[in-house]
N, CA and C atoms as an extended XYZ file, in Angstrom:
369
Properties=species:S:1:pos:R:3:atomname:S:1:resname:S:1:resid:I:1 pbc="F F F"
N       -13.323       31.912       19.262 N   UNK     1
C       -12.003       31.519       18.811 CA  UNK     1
C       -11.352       30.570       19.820 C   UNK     1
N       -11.966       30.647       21.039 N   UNK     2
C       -11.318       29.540       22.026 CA  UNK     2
C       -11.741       28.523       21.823 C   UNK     2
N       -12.188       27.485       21.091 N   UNK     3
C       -11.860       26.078       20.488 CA  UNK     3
C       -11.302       25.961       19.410 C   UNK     3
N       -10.725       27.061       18.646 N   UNK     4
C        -9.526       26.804       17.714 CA  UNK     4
C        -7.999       26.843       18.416 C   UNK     4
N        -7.944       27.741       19.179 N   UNK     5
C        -7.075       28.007       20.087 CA  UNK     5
C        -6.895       26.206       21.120 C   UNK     5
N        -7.968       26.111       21.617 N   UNK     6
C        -7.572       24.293       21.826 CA  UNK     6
C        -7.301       23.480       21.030 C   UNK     6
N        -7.841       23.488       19.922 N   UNK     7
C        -7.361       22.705       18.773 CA  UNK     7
C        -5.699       22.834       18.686 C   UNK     7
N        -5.555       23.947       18.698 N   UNK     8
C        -4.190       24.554       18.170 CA  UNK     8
C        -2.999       23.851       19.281 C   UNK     8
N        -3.583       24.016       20.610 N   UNK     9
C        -2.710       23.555       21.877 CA  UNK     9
C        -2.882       22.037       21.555 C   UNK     9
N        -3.966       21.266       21.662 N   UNK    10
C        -3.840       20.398       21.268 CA  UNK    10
C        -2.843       18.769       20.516 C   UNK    10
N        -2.275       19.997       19.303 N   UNK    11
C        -1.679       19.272       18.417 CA  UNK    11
C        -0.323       19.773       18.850 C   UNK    11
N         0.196       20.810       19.617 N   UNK    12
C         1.396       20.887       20.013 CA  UNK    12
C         1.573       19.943       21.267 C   UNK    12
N         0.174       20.189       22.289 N   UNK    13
C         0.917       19.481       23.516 CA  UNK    13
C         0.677       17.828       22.880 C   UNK    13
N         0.366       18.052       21.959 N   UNK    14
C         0.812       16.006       20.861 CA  UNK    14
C         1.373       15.970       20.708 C   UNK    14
N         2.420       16.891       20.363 N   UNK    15
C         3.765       16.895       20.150 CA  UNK    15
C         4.771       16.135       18.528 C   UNK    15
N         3.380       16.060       17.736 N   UNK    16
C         3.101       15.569       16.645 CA  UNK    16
C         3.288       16.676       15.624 C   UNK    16
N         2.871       17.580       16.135 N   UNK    17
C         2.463       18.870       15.180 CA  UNK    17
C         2.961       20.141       15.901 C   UNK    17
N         4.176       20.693       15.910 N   UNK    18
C         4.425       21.948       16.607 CA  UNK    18
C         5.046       23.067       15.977 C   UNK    18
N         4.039       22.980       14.757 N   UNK    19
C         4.282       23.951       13.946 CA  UNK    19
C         2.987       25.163       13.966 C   UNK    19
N         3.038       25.777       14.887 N   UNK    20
C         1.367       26.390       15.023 CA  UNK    20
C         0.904       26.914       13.610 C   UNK    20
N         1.023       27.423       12.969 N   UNK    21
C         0.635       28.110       11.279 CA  UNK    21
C         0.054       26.861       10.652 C   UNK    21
N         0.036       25.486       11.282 N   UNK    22
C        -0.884       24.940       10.773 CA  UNK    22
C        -2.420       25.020       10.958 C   UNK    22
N        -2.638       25.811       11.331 N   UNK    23
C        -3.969       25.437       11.655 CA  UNK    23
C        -4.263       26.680       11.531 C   UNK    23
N        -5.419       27.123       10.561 N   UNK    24
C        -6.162       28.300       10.363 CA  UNK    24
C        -7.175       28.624       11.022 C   UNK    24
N        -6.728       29.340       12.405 N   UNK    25
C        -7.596       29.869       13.489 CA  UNK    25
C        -8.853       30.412       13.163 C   UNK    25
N        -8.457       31.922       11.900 N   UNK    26
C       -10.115       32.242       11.620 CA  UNK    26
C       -11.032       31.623       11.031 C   UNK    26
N       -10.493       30.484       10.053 N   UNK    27
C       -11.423       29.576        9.248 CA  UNK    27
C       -12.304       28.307       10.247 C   UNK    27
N       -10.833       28.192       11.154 N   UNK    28
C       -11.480       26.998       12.225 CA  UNK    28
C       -12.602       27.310       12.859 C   UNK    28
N       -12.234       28.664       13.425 N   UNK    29
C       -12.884       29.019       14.336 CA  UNK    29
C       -14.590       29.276       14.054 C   UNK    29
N       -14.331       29.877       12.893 N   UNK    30
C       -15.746       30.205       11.818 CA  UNK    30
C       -17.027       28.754       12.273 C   UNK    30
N       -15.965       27.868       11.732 N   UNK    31
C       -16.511       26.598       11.414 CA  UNK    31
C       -17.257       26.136       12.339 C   UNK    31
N       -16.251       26.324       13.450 N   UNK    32
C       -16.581       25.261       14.749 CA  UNK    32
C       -17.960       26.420       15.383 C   UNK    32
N       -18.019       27.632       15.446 N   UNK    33
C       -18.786       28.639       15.715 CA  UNK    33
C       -20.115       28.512       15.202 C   UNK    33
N       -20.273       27.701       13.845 N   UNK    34
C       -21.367       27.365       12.965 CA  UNK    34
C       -21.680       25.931       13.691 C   UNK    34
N       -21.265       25.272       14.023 N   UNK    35
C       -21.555       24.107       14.789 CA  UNK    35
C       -21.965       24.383       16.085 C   UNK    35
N       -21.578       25.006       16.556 N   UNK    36
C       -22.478       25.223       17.975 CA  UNK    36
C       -23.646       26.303       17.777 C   UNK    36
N       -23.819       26.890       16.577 N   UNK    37
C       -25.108       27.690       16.605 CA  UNK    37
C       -26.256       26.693       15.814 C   UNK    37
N       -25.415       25.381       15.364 N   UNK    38
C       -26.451       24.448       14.724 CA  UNK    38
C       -27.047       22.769       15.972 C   UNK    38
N       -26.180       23.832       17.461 N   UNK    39
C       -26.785       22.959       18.703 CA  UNK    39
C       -25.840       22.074       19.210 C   UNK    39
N       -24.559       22.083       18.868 N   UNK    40
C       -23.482       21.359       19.284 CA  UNK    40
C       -22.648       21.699       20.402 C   UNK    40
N       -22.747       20.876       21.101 N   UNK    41
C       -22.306       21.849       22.573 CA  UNK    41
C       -20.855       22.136       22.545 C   UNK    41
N       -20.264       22.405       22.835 N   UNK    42
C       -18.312       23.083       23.197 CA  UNK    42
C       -17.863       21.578       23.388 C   UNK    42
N       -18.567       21.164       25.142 N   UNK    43
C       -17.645       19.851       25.311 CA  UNK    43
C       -17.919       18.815       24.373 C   UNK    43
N       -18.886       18.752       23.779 N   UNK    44
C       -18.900       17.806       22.443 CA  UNK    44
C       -17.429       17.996       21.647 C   UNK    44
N       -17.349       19.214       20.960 N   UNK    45
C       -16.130       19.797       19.979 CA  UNK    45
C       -14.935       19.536       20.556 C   UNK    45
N       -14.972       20.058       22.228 N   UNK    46
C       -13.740       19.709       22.814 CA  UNK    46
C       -13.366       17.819       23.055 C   UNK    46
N       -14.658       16.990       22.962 N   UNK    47
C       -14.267       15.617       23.165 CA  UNK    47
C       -13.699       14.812       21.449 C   UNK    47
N       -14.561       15.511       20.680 N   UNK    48
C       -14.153       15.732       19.080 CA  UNK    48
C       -12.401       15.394       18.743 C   UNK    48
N       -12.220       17.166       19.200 N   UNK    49
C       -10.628       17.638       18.898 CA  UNK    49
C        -9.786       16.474       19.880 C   UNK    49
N       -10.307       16.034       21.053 N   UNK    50
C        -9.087       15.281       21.818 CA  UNK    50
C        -8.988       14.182       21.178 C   UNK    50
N       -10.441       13.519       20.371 N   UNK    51
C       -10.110       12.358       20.287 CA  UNK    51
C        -9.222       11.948       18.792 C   UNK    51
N        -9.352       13.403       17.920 N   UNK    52
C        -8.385       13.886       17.074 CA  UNK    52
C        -7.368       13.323       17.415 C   UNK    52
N        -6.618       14.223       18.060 N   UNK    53
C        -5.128       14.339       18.392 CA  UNK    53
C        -4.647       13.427       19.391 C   UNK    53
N        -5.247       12.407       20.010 N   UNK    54
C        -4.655       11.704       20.555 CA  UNK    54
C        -5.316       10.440       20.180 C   UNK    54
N        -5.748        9.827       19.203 N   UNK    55
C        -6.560        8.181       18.731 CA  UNK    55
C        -5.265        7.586       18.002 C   UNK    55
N        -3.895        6.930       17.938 N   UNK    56
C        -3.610        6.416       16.225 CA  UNK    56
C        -4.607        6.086       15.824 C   UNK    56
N        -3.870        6.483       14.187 N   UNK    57
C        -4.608        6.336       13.007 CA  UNK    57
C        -6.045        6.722       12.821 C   UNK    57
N        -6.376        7.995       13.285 N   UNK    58
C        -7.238        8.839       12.610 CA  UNK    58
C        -6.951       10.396       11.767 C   UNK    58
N        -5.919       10.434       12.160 N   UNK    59
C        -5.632       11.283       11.369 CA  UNK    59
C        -4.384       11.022       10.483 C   UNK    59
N        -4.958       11.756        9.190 N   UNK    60
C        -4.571       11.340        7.869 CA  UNK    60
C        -3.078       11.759        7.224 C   UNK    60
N        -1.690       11.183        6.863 N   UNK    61
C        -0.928       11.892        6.505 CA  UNK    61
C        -1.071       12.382        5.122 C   UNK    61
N        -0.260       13.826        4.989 N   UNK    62
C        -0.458       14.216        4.054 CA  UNK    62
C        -1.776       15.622        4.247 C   UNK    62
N        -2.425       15.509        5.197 N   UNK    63
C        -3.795       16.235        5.312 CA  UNK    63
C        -3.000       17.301        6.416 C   UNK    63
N        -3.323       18.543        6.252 N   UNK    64
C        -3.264       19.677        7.222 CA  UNK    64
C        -4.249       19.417        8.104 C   UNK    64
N        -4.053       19.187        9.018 N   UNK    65
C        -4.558       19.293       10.177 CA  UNK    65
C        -6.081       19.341       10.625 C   UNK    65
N        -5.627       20.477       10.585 N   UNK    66
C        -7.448       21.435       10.530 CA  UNK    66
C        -8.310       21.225       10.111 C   UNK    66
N        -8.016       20.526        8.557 N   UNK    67
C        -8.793       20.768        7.581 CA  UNK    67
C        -9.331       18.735        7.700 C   UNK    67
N        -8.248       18.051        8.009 N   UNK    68
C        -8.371       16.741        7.938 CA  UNK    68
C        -9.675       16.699        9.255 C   UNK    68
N        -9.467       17.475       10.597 N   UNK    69
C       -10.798       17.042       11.613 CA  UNK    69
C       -11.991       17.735       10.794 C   UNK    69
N       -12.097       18.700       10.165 N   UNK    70
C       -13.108       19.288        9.517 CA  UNK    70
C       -13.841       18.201        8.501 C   UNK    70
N       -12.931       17.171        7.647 N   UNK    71
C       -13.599       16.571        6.898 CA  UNK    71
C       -13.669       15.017        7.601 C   UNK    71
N       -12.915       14.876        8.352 N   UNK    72
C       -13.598       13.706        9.182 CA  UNK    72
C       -14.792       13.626       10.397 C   UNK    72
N       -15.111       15.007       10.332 N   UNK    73
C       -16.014       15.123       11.672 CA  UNK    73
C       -17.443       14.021       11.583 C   UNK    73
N       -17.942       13.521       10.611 N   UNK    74
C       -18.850       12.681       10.965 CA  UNK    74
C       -18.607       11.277       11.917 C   UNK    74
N       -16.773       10.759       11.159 N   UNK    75
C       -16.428        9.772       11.764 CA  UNK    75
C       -15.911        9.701       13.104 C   UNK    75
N       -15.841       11.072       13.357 N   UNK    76
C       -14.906       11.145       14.863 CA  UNK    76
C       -16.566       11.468       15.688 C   UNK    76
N       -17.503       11.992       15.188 N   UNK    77
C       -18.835       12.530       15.955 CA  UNK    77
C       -19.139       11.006       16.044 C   UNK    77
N       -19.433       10.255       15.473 N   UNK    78
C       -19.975        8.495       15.672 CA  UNK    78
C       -19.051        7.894       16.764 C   UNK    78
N       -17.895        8.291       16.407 N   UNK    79
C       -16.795        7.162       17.616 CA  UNK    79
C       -16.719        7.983       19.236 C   UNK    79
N       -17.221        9.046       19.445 N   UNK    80
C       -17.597        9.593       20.274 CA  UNK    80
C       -19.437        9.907       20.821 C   UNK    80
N       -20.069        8.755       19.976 N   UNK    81
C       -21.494        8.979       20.244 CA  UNK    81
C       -21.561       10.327       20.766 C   UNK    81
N       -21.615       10.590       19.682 N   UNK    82
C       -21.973       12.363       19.226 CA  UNK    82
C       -22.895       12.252       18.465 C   UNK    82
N       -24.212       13.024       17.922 N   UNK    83
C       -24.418       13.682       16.534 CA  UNK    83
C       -23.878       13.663       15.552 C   UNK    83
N       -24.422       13.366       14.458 N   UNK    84
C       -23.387       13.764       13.284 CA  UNK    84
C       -23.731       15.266       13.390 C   UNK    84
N       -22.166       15.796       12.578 N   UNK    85
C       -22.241       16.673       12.304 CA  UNK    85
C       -22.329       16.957       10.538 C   UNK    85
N       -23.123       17.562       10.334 N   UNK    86
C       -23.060       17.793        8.618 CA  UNK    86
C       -22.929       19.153        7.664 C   UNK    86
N       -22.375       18.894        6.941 N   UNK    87
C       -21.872       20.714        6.462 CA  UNK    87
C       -21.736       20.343        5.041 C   UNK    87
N       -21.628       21.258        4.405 N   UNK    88
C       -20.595       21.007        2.767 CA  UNK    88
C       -19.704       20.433        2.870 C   UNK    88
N       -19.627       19.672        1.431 N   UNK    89
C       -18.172       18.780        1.152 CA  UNK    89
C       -17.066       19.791        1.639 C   UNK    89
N       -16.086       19.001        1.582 N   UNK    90
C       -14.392       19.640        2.256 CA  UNK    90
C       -13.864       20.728        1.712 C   UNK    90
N       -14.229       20.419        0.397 N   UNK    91
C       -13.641       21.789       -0.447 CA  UNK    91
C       -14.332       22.538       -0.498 C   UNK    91
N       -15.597       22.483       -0.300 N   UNK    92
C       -16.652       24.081       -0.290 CA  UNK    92
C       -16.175       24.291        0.862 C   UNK    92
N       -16.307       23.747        2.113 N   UNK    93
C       -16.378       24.572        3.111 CA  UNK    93
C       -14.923       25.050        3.630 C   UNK    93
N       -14.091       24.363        3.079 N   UNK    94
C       -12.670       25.590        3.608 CA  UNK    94
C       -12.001       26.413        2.237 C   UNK    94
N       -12.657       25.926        1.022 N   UNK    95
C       -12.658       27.719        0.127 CA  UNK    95
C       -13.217       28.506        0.834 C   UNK    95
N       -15.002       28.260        1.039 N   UNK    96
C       -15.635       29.080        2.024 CA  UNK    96
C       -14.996       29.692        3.302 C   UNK    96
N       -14.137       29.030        3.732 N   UNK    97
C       -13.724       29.535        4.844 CA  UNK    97
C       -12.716       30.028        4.585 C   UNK    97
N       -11.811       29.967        4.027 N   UNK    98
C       -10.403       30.841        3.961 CA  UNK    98
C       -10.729       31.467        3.118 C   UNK    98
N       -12.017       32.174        2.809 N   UNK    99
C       -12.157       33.450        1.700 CA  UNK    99
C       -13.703       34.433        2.742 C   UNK    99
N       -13.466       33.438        4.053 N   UNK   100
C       -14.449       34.694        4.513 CA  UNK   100
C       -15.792       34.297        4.718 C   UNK   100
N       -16.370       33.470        3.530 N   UNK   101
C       -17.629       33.536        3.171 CA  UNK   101
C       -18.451       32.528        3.587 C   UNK   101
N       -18.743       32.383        4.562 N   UNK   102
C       -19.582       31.554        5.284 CA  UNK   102
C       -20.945       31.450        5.611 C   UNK   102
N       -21.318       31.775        4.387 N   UNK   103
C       -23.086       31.840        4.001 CA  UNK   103
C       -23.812       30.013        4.136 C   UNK   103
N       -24.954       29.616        4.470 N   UNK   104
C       -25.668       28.555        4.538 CA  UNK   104
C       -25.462       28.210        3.413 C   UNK   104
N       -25.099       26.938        3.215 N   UNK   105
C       -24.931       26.084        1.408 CA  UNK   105
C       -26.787       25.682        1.413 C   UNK   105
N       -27.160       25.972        0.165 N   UNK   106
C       -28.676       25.491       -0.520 CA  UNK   106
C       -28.301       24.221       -0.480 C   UNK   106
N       -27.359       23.681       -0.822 N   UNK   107
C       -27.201       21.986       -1.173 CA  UNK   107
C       -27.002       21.380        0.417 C   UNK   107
N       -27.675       19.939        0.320 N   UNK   108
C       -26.840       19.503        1.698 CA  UNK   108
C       -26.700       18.451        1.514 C   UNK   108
N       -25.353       18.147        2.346 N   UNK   109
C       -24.740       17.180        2.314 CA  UNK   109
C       -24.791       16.075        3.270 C   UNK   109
N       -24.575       15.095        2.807 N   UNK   110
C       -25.070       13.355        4.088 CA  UNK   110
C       -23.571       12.875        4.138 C   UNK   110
N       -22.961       13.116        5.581 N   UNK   111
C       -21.967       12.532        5.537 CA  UNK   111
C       -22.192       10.618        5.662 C   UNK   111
N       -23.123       10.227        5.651 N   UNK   112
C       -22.903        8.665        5.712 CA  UNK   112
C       -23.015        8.489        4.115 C   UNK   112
N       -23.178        9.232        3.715 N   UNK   113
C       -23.331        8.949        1.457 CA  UNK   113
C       -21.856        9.206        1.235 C   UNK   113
N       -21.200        9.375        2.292 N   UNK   114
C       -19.142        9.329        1.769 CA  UNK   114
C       -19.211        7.837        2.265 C   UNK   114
N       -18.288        7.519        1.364 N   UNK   115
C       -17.608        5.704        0.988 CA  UNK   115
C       -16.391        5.856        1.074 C   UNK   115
N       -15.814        6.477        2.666 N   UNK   116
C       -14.616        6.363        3.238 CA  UNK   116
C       -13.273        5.109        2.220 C   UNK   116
N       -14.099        3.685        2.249 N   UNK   117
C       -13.427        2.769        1.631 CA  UNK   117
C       -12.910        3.163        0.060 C   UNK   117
N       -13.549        3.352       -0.691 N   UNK   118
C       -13.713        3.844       -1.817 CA  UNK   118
C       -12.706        5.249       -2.259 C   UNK   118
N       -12.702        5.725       -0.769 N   UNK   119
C       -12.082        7.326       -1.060 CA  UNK   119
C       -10.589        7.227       -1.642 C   UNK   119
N        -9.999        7.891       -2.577 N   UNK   120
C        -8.715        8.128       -2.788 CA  UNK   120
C        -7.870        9.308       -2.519 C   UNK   120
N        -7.235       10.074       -1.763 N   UNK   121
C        -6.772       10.896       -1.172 CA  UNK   121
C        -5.884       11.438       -2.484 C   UNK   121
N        -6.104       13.160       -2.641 N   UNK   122
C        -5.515       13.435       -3.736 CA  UNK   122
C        -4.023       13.690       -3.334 C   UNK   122
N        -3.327       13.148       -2.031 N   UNK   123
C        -2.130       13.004       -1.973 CA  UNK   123
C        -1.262       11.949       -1.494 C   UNK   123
């Protein structure tokens, strides 16, 4: 849970976001927990989340937080010559996660087959 907990400090000491209840600690935490058992080191996640919360214009208005580094993580893993990271689309994996259920998806997903340009934000 201590890289959701940075995440969380993060976006307050940004001073952007100091509403802590944004950010869903057990779902995050789940997530980011599945990424380092799939070989992703901490300071990777931790260079990830900084470059989150402190880049303009990577993060999205309108998007909660949490959920916006969760579905941008391929683009923030490239601009940090990182790994991609790859998981289920956005909406499987935080239904999945804010209901608990964090079983391996059969399907997999290629984050370079998203057409960022193309994308329309349903808000």
């Amino acid at each position: 849970m201590g890289l959701a907990w940075y995440f969380r400090d993060a976006l307050i000491r940004e001073g952007e976001w100091n509403t802590p209840d944004l950010v869903n600690l057990k779902a995050l935490a789940s997530t980011l927990n599945r990424w380092k058992t799939q070989g992703v080191r901490p300071d990777t996640i931790r260079s990830m989340i900084d470059y989150f919360v402190e880049v303009p214009g990577i993060r999205r208005d309108g998007w909660i937080p949490w959920k916006d580094f969760l579905a941008r993580r391929a683009l923030i893993a490239s601009r940090i010559d990182a790994e991609p990271i790859s998981g289920p689309p956005r909406s499987q994996e935080t239904s999945e996660a804010e209901n608990g259920s964090l079983e391996p998806s059969e399907s997999s997903w290629n984050p370079e087959d998203f057409d960022e340009d193309s994308y329309v934000s349903p808000f």
